[in-house]
Each structure stands twice: as structure tokens, then as C-alpha cells.
C-alpha positions in Angstrom: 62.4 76.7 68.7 63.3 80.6 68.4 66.3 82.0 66.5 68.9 83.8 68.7 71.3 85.7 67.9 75.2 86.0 69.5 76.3 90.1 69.7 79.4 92.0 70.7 79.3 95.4 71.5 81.9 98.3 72.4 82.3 101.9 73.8 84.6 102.5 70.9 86.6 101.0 68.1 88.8 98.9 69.1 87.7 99.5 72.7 86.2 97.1 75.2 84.1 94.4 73.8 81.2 92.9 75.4 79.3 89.3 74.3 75.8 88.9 74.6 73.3 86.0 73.3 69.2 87.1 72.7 66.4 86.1 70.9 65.4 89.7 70.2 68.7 91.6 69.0 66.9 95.3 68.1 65.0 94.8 71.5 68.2 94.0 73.7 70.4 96.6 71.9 68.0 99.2 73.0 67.7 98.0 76.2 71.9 98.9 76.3 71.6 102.0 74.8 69.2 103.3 76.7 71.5 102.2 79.7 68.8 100.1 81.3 70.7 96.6 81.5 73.0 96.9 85.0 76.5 95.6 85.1 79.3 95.8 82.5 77.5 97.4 79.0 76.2 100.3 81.5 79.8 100.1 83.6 82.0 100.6 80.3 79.5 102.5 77.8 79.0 99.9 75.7 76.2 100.7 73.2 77.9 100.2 69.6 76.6 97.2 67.9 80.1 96.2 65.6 79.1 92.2 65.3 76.1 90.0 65.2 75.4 86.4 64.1 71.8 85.0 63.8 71.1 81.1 64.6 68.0 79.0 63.8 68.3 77.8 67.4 69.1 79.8 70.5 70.4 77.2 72.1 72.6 77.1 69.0 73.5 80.7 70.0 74.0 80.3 73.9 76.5 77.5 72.9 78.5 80.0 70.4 78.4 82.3 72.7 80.1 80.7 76.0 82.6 79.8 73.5 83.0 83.0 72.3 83.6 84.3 75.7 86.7 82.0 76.2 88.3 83.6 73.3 91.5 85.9 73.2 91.0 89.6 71.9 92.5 88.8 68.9 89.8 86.2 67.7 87.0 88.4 68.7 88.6 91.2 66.9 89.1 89.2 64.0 85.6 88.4 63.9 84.7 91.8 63.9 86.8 93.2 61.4 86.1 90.2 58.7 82.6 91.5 58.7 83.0 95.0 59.7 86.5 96.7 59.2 85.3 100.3 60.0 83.6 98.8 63.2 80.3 101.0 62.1 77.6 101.1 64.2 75.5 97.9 63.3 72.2 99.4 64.8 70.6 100.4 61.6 71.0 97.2 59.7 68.5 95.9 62.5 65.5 97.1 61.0 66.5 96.3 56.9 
């Protein structure tokens, strides 16, 4: 079974927050930044990485991440700011 790993990203702190699920994140951010996913991340300008959570199991992660989705704003910014309370850009921990 592959890992996956559950994502949110944002146009801006404290700005619109998007909820993705991959197996590959670094691959799948890039494919956001570089504006060549359709549909909400390319809509709103979401290319900041603020949040990320790696499973085993990507089932694991699809199932976090539909629940995730049914959240209020003030859960998924908690999340966030428990791990990153500047809401840096996340990218460059990809690659450590």
C-alpha cells in the first residue's frame, strides 16, 4: 500500500483554504503552483502549502480528508496554526 498524504493550501494567510489528498505531495504541489490543476487552486490562487499530514495508507488519507472537508473554518485553522502559526510557506520542508 502507498503513503498519502492530506494537504491544505491558501492564496494568503488566513485566506481561502483548499483540502487535497495525494500520494506524491512535492509532485502535486507543483502541479498547483505551476497553475496546471483546473478548478478551485487555479480559480482562487492557491499555491501556499501552510499544512500537511503523511499516512502509511492512502486510503488512511482519503478518509481524513473527506472528513476534513466537512469541517468549519475554525477547525481547519486550528490545525494549521498548531503546527504553523506564521502560516509559512511549507514547500521547502518537501525536499528535507
Amino acid at each position: 500500500m502507498k503513503p498519502g498524504y492530506v494537504y491544505m493550501l491558501t492564496n494568503k494567510p488566513d485566506g481561502v483554504l483548499y483540502i487535497g489528498v495525494t500520494d506524491n505531495l512535492a509532485r502535486r504541489v507543483e502541479q498547483h503552483r505551476s497553475r496546471a490543476v483546473p478548478g478551485f487552486t487555479k480559480d482562487y490562487n492557491c499555491h501556499r502549502l501552510v499544512w500537511f499530514e503523511r499516512f502509511e495508507n492512502i486510503h488512511d488519507a482519503r478518509l481524513v480528508e473527506r472528513r476534513m472537508k466537512k469541517w468549519n473554518r475554525a477547525w481547519k485553522l486550528a490545525r494549521i496554526v498548531e503546527r504553523n502559526p506564521e502560516w509559512r510557506d511549507l514547500v521547502d520542508t518537501l525536499n528535507q
